[in-house]
Backbone bond lengths (Angstrom), bond angles and torsions (degrees), N, CA, C in turn:
res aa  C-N    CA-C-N  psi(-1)  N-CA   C-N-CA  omega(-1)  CA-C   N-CA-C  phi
1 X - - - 1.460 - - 1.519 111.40 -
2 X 1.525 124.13 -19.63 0.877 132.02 -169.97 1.402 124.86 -71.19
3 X 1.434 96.66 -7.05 1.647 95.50 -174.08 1.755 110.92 -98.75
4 X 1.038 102.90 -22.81 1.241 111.80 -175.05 1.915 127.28 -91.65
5 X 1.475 103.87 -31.91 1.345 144.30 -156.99 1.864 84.94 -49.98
6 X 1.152 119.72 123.97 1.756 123.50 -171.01 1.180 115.01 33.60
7 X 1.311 120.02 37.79 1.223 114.55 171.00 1.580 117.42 -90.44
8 X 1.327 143.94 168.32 1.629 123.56 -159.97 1.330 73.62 -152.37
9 X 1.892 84.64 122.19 1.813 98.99 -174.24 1.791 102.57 -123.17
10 X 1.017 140.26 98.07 1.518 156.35 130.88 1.969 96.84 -5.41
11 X 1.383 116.63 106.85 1.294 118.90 164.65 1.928 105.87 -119.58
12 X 1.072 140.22 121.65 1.277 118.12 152.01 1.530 83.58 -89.55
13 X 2.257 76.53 -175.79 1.702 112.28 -171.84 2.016 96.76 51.54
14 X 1.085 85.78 25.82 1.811 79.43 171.66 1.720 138.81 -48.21
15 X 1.235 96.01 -26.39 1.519 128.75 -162.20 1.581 108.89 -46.80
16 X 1.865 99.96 -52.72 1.615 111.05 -148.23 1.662 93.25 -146.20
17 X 1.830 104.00 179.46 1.606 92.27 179.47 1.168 120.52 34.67
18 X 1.739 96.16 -162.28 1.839 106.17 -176.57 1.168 138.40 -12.46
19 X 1.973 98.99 -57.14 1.153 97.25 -177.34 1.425 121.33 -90.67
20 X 1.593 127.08 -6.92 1.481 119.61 159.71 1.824 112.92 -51.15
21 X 1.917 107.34 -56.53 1.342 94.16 -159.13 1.362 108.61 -74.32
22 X 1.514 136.55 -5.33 1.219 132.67 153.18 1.271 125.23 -30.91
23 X 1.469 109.71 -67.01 1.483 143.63 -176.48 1.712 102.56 -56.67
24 X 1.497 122.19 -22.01 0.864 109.20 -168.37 1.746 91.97 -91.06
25 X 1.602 102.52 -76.15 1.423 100.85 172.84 1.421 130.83 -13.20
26 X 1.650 109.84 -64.96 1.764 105.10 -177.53 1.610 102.59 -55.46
27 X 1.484 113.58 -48.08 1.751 114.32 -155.09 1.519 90.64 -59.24
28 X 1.713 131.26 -38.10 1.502 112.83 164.44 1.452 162.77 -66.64
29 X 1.898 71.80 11.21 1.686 100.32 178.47 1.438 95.98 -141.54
30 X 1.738 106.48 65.25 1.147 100.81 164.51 1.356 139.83 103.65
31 X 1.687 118.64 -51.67 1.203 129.87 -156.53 1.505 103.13 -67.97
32 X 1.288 109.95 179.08 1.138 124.13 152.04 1.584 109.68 -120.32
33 X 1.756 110.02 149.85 1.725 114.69 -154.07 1.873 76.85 -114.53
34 X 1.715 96.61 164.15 1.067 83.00 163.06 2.304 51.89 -152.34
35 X 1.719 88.94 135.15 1.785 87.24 -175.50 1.828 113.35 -142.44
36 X 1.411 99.36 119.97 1.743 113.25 -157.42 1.580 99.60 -90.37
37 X 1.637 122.78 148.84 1.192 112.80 -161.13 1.682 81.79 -170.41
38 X 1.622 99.55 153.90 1.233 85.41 -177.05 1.791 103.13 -126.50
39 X 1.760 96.96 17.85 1.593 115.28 171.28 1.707 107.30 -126.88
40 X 1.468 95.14 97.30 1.721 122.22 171.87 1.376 98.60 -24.27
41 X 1.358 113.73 -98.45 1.111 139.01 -164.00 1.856 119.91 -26.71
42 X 1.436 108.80 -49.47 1.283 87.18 175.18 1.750 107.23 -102.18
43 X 1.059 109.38 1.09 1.831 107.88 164.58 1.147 93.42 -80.51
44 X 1.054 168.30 2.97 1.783 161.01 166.68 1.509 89.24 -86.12
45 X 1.494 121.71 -54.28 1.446 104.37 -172.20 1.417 119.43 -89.85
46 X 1.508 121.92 5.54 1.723 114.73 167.97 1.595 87.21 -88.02
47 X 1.292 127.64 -45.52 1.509 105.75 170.66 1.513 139.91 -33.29
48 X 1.184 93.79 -40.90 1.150 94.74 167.25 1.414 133.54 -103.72
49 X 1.349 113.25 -14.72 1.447 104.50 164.35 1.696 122.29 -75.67
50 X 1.739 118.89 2.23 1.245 114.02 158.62 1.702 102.69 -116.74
51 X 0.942 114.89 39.43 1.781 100.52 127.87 1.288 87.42 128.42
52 X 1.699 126.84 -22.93 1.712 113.46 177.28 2.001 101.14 100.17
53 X 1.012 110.34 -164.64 1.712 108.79 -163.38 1.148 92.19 -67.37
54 X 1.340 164.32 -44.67 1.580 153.83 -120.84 1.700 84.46 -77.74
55 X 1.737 120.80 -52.77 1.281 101.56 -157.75 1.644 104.30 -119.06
56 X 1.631 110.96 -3.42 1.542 114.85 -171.83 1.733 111.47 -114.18
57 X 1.209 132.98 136.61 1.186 118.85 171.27 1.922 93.69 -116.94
58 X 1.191 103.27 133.50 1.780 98.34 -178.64 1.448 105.33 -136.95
59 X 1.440 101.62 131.16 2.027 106.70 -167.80 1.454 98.38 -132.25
60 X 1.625 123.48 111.27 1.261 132.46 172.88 1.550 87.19 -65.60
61 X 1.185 112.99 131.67 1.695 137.36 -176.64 1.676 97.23 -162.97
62 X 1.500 102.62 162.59 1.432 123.87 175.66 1.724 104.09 -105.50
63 X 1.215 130.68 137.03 1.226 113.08 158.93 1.263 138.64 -69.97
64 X 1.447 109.90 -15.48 1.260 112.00 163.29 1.572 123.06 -75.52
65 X 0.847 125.31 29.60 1.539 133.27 -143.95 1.334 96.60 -135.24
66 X 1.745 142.53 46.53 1.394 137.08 175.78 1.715 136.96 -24.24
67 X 1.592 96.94 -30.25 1.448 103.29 158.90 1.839 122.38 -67.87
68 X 1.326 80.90 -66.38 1.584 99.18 179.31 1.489 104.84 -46.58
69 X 1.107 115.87 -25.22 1.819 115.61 172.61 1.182 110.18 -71.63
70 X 1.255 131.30 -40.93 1.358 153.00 -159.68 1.393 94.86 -76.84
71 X 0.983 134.02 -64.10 1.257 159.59 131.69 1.704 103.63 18.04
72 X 1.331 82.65 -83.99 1.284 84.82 -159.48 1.553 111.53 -67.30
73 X 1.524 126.63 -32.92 0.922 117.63 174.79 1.546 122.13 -63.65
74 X 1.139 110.01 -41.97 1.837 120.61 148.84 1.802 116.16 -0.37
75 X 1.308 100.35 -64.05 1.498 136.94 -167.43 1.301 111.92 -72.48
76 X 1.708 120.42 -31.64 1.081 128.65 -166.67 1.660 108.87 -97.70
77 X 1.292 107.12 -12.13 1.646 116.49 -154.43 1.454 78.19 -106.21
78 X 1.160 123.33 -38.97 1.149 144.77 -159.79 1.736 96.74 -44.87
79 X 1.199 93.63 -57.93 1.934 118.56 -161.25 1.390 96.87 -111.55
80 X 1.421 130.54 -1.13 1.544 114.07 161.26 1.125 140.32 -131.00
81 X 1.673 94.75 -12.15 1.734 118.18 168.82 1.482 108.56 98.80
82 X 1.549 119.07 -5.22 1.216 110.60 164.35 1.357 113.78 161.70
83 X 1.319 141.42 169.18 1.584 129.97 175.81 1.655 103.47 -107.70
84 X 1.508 91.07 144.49 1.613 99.28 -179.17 1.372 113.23 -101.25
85 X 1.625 113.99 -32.57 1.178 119.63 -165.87 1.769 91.16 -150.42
86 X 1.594 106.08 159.38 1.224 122.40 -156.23 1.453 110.47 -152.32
87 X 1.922 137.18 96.05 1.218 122.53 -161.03 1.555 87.36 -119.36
88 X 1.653 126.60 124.87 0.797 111.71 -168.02 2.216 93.90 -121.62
89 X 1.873 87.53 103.24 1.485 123.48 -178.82 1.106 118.88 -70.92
90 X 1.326 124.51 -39.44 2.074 117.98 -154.71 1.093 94.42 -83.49
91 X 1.261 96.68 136.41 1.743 121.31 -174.93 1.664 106.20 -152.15
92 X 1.521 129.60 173.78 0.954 138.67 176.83 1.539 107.78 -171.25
93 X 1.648 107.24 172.35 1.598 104.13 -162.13 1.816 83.39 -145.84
94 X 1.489 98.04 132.86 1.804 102.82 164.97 1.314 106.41 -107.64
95 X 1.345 112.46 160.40 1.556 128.71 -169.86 1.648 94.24 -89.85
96 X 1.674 112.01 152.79 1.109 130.74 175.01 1.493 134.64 81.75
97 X 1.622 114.23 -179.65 1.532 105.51 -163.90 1.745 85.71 -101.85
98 X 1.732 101.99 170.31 1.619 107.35 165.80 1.167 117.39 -22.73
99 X 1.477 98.76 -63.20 1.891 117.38 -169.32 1.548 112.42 -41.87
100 X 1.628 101.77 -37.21 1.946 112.53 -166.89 1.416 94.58 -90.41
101 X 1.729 138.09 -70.73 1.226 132.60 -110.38 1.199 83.19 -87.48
102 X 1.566 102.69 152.09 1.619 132.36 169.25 1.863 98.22 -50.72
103 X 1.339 123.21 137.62 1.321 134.78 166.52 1.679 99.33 -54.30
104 X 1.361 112.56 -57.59 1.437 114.01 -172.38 1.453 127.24 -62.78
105 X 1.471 121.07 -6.47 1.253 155.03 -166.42 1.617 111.50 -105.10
106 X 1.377 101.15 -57.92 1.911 95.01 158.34 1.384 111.53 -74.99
107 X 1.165 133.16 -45.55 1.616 128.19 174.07 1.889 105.88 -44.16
108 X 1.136 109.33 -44.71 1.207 109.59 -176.90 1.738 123.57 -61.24
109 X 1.775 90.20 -35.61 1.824 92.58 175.47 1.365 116.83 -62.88
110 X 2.039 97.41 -47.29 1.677 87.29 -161.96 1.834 90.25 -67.47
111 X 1.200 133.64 -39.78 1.233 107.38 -159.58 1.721 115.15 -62.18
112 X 1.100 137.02 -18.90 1.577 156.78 158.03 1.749 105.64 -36.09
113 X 1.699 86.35 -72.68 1.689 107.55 -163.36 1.288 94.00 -71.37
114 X 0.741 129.74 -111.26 1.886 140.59 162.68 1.427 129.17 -10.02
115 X 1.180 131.46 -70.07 1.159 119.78 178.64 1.935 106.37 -73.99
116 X 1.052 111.38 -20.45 1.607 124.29 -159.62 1.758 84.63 -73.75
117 X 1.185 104.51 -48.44 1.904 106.42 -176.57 1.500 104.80 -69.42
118 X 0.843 128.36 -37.15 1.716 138.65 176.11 2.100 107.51 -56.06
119 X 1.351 87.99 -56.53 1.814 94.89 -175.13 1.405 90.93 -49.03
120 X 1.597 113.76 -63.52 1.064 126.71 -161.10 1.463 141.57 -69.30
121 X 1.721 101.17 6.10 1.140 107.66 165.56 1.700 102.01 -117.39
122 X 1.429 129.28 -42.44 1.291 105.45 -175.27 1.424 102.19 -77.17
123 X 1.240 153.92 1.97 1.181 133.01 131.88 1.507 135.26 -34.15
124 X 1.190 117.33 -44.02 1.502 120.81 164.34 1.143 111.42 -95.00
125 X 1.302 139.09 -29.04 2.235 135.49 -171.22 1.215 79.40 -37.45
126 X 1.211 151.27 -113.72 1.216 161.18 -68.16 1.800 87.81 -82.63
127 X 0.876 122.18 -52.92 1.731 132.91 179.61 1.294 113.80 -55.97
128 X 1.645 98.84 -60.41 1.531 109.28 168.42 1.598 118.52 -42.84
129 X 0.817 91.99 -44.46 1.987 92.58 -174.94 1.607 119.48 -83.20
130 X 1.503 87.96 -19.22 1.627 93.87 173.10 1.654 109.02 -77.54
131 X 1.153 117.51 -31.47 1.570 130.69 160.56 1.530 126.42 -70.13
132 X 1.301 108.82 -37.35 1.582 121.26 -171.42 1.330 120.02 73.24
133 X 1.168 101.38 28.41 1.752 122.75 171.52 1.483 113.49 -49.41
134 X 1.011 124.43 -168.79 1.578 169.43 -120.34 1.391 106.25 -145.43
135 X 1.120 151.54 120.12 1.523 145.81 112.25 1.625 117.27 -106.64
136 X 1.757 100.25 144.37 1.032 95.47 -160.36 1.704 97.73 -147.35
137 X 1.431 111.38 119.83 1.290 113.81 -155.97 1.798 107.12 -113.24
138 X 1.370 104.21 119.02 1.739 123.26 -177.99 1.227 106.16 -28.85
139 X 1.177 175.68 121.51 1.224 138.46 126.28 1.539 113.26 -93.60
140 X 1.660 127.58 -105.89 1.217 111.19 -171.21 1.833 92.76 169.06
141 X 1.483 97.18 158.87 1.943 86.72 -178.16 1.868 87.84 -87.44
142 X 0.661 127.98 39.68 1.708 133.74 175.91 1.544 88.30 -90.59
143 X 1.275 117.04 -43.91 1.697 118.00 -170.86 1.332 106.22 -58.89
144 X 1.405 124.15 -16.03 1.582 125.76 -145.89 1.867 90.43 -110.08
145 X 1.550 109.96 -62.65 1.223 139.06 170.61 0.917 143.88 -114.01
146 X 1.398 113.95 112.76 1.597 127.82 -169.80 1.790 112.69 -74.31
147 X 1.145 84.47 139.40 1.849 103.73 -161.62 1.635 102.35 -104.04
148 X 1.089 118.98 134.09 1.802 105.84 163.63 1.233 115.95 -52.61
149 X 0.945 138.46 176.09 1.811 137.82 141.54 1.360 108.47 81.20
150 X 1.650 117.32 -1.93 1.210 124.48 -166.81 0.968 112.49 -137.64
151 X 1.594 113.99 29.54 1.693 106.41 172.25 1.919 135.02 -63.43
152 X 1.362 107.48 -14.23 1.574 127.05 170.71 1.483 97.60 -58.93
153 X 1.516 106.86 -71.70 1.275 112.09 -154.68 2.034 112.11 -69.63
154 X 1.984 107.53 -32.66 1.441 96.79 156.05 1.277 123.26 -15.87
155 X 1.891 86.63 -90.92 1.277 111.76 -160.40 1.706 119.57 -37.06
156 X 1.665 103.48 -61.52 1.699 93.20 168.23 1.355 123.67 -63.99
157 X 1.102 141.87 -9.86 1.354 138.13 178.92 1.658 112.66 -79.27
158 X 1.583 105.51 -35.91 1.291 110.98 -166.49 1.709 84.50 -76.45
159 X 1.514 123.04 -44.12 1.515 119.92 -151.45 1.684 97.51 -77.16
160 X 1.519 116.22 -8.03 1.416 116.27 172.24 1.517 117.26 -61.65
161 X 1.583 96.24 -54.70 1.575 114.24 178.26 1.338 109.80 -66.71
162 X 0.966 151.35 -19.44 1.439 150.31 -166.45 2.032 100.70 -102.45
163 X 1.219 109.52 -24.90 1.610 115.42 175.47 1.238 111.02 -75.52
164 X 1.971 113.92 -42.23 1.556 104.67 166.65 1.295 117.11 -57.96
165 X 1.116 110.35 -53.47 1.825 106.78 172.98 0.773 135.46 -30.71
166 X 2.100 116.68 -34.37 1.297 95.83 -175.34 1.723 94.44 -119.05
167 X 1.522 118.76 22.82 1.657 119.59 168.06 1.350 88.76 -74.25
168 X 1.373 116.93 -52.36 1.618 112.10 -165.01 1.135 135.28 -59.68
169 X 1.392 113.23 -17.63 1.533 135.79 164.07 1.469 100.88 -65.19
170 X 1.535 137.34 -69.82 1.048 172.87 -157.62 1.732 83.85 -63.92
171 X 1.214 150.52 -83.20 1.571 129.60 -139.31 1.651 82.38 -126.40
172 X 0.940 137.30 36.16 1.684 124.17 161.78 1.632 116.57 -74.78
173 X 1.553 99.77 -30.31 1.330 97.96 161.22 1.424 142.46 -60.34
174 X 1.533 101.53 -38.45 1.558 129.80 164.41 1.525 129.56 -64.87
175 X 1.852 102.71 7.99 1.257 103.39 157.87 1.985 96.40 86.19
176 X 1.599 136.09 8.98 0.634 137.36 -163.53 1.524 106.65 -128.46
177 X 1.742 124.67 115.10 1.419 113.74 -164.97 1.976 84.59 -106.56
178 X 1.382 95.10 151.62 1.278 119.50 153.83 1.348 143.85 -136.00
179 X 2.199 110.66 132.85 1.733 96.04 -175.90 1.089 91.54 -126.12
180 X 1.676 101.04 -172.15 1.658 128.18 173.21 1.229 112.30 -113.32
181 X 1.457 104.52 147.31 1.677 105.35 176.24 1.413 100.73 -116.99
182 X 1.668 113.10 140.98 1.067 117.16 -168.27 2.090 104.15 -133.37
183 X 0.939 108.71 110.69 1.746 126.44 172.48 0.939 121.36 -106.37
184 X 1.485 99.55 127.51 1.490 113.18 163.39 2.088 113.38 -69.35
185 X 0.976 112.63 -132.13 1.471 102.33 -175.93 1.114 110.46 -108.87
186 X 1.441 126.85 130.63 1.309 138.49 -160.10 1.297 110.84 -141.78
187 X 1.765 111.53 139.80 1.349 132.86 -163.37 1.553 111.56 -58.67
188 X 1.690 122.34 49.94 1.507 91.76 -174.09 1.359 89.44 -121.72
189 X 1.739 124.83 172.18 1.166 143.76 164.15 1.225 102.01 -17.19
190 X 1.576 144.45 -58.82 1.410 135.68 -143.50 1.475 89.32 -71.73
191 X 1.812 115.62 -57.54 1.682 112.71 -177.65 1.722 114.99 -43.66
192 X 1.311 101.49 -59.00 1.464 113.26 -158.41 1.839 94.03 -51.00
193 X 1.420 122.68 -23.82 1.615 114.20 -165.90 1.015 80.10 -85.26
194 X 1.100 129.46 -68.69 1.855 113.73 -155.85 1.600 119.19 -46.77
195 X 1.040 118.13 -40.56 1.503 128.32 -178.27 1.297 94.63 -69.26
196 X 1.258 132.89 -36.15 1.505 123.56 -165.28 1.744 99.79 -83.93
197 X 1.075 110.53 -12.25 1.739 112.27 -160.27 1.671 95.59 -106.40
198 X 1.452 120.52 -25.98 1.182 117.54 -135.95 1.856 96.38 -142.24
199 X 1.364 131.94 60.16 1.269 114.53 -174.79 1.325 132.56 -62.87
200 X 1.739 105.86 -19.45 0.852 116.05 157.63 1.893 131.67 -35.62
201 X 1.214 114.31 -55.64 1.274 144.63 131.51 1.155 129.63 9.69
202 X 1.583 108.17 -56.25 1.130 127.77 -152.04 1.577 87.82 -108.61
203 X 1.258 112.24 -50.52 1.105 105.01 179.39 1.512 133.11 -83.92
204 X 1.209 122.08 -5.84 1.447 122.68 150.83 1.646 115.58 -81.75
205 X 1.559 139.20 -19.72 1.517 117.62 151.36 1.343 107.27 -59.99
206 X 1.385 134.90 -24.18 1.432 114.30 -170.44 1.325 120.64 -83.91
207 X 1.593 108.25 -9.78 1.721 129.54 162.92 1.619 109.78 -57.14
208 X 0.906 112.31 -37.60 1.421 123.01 -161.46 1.696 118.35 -54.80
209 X 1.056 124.33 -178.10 1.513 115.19 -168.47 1.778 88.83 -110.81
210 X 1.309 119.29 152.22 1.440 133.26 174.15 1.466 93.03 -55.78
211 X 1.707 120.87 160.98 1.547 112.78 -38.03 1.663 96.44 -88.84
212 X 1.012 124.35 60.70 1.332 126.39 177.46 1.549 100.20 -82.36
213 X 1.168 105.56 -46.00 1.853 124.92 -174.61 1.177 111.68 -80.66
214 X 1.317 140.04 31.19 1.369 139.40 -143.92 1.761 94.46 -153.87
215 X 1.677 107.85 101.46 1.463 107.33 167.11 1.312 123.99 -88.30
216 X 1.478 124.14 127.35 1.527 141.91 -160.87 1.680 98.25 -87.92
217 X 1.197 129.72 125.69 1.946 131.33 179.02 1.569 93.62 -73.12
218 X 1.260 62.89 162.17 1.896 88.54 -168.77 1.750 102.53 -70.39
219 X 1.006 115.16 -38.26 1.464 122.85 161.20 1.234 142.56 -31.47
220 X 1.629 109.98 -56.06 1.557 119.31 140.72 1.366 129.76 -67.00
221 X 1.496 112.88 -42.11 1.452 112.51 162.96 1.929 123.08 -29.44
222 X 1.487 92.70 -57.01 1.532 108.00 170.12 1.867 121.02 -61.32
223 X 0.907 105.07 -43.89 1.563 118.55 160.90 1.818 102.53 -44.70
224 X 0.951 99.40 -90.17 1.470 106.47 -170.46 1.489 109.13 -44.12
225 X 1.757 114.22 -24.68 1.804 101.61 177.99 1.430 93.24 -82.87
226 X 1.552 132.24 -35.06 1.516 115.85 -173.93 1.643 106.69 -36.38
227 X 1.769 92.47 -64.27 1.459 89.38 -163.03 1.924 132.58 -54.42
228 X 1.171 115.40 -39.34 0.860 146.46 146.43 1.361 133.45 -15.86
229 X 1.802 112.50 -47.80 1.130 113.11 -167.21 1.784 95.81 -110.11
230 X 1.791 103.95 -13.81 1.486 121.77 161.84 1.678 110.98 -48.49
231 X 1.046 118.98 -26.04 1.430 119.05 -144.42 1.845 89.18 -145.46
232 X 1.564 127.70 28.81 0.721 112.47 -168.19 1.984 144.26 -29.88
233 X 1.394 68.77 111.27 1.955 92.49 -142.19 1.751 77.71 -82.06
234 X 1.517 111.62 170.43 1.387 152.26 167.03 1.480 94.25 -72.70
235 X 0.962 94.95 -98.36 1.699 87.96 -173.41 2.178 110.56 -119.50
236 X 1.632 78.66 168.31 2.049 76.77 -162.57 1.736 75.23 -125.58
237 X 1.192 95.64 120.22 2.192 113.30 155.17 1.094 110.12 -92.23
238 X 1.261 126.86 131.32 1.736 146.92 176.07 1.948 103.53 -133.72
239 X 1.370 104.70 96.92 1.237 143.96 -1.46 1.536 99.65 -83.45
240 X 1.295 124.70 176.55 1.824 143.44 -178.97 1.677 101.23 -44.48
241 X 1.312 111.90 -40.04 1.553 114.85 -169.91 1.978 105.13 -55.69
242 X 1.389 99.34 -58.63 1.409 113.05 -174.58 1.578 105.79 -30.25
243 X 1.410 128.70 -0.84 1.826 111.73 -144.57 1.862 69.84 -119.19
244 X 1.362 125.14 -41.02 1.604 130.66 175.90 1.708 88.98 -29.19
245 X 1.394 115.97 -74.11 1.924 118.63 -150.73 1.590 98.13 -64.45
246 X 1.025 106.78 -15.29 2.314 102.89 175.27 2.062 85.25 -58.47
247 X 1.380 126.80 -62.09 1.307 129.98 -150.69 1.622 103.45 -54.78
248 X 1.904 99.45 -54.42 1.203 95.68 -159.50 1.606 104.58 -103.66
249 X 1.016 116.67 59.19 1.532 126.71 -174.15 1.786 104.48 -80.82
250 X 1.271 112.86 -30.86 1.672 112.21 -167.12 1.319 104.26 -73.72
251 X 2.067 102.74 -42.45 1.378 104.79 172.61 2.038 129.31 -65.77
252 X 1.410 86.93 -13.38 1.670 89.53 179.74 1.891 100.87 -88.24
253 X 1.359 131.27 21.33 1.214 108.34 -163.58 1.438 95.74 -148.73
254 X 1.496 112.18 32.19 1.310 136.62 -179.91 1.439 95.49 -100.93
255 X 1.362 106.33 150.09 0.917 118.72 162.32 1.777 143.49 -41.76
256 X 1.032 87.48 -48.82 1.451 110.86 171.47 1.248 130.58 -42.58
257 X 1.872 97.64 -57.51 1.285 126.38 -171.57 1.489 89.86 -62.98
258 X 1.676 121.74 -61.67 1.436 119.77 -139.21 1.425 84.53 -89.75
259 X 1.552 143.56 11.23 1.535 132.03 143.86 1.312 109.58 -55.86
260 X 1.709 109.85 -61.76 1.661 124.39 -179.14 1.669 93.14 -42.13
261 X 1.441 112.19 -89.18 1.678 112.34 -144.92 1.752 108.98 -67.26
262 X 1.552 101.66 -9.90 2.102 96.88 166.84 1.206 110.75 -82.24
263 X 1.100 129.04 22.04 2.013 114.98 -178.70 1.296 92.58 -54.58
264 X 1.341 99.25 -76.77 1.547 115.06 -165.55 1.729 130.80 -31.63
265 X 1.358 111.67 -38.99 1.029 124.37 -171.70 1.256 121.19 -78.92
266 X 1.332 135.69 4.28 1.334 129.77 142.67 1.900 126.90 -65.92
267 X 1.307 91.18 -26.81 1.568 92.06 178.88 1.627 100.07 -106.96
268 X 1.151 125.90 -19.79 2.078 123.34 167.40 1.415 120.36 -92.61
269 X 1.010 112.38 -0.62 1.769 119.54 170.09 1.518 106.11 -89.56
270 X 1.055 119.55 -61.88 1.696 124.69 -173.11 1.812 102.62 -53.67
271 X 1.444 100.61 -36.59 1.710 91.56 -175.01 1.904 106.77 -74.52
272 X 1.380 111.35 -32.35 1.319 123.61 -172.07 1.682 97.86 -50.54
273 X 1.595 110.68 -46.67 1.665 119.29 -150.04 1.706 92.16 -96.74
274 X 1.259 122.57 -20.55 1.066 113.94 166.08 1.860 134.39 -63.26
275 X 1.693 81.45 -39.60 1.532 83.29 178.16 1.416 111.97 -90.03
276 X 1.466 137.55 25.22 0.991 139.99 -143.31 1.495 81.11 -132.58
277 X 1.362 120.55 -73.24 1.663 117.84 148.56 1.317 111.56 -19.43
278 X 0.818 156.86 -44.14 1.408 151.77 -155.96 1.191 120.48 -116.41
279 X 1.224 124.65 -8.86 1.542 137.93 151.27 1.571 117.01 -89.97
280 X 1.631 109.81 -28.85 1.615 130.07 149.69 1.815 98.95 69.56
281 X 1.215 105.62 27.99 1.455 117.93 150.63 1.694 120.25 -145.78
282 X 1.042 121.60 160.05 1.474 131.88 174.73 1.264 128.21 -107.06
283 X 1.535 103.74 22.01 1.482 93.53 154.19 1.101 103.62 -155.78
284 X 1.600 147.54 171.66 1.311 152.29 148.36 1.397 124.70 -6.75
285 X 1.045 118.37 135.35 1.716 113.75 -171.13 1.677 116.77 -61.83
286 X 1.402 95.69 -41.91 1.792 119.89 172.90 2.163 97.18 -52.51
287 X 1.178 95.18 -52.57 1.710 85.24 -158.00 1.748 97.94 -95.22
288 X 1.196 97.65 -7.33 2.159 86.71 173.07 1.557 84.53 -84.64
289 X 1.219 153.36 -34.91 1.468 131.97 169.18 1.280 138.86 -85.64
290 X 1.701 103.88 14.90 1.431 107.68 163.12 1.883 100.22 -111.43
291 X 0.806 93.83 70.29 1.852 101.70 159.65 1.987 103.68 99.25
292 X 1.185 111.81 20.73 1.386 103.32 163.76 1.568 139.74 -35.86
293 X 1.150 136.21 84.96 1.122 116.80 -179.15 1.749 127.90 -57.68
């Protein structure tokens, strides 16, 4: 209990997934949430199913939105005296290859993934360092390994992990440690839409070689960030294997390899961009209506 016990923990993407069962875990050891979301409705109800303002402060905000970040952390210091810890979650995934996805649709990720983690941490550092807290930035084993069909979501994930790297250089002096969390595929809403939108999808992870093809619940996922952000670790693997492809990353980006693991993708890319055409948006129905351009 000790690690958490008044401690004031900063979650975006608070709402759902990761960052709900986070929010649940720390707030049960203690913390105080202060949790950013950019869907009201069910952040009104994790608010309230841990206890309402006494221990949650929750601000539908955009992450791309630098005020509204400002904002919100404003609000949180406001009602707690300061942030201790800082997990910066909201993320999103667009459908298709270069050739398919809407321009406005990858502009939209990195600005989400990437700049959304950027608002969202020098919005709070200033607290953080006055505390000597914790930040701890989402990334994804996307940072490790490049996926077809997923060049949006790469690129910001990898440019996530490469920002802790160099925050951590930057405030290690200030008494402030920082990691990355890196996942393989995990049971939350963002997966479950794509597979539902995209069978294609579904059926090229199930091509895949063990445990590459193997989705981890949001349940353990959250486990492993408790511990993790307990022990403010460098980096957090979900599952343990994922932290192996950080080592051999030079060897996955050989030639060779990406002969071996591209067979496939001449005949599973065209079906991916096809049905993507045919649903005639690029992203999830849930997240093209929370702020689609």
């Amino acid at each position: 209990m000790t690690a958490f016990t008044g401690k004031v923990v900063l979650i975006t993407g608070g709402a759902r997934g990761i960052g709900a069962e986070v929010a649940r875990r720390l707030h049960a050891r203690g913390a105080h949430l202060i949790l950013v979301d950019v869907d009201p409705p069910p952040l009104r109800e994790l608010a309230a199913e841990l206890g309402g303002e006494e221990h949650v402060v929750a601000v539908p905000a955009d992450v791309r939105d630098f005020a509204a970040m400002e904002a919100a952390v404003a609000r949180g210091i406001e009602r707690f005296g300061g942030i201790d810890i800082v997990m910066a979650n909201a993320g999103i995934a667009s459908y298709g290859s270069v050739l398919a996805v809407d321009p406005a649709a990858f502009r939209r990720v990195i600005e989400v993934n990437l700049v959304g983690c950027f608002h969202t941490v020098r919005a709070a550092l200033p607290s953080v360092v006055e505390r000597r807290g914790y930040v701890l930035i989402v990334s994804s084993l996307a940072a490790y390994l490049a996926m077809p069909g997923m060049a949006p979501y790469d690129a910001a994930k990898a440019g996530v992990e490469h920002f802790a790297n160099a925050l951590r250089l930057e405030v290690a002096h200030l008494g402030v440690d920082v990691g990355s969390a890196h996942m393989s595929w995990i049971d939350t809403p963002l997966v479950r839409e794509s597979f539902a939108d995209l069978p294609a999808v579904a059926r090229g992870l199930a091509a895949l070689p063990s445990p590459i093809r193997k989705t981890t619940s949001v349940r353990e996922c959250g486990a492993r960030f408790e511990r993790g952000i307990a022990r403010r670790a460098r980096r957090i693997n979900v599952p343990l294997w994922v932290g192996l492809l950080r080592w051999l990353r030079p060897l996955l980006q050989t030639r060779l390899v990406e002969r071996s693991s591209g067979k496939t993708t001449p005949d599973w890319l065209p079906e991916v961009d096809a049905e993507v055409a045919e649903l005639g948006r690029s992203f999830s129905a849930r997240t093209q209506a929370l702020g689609g351009d």
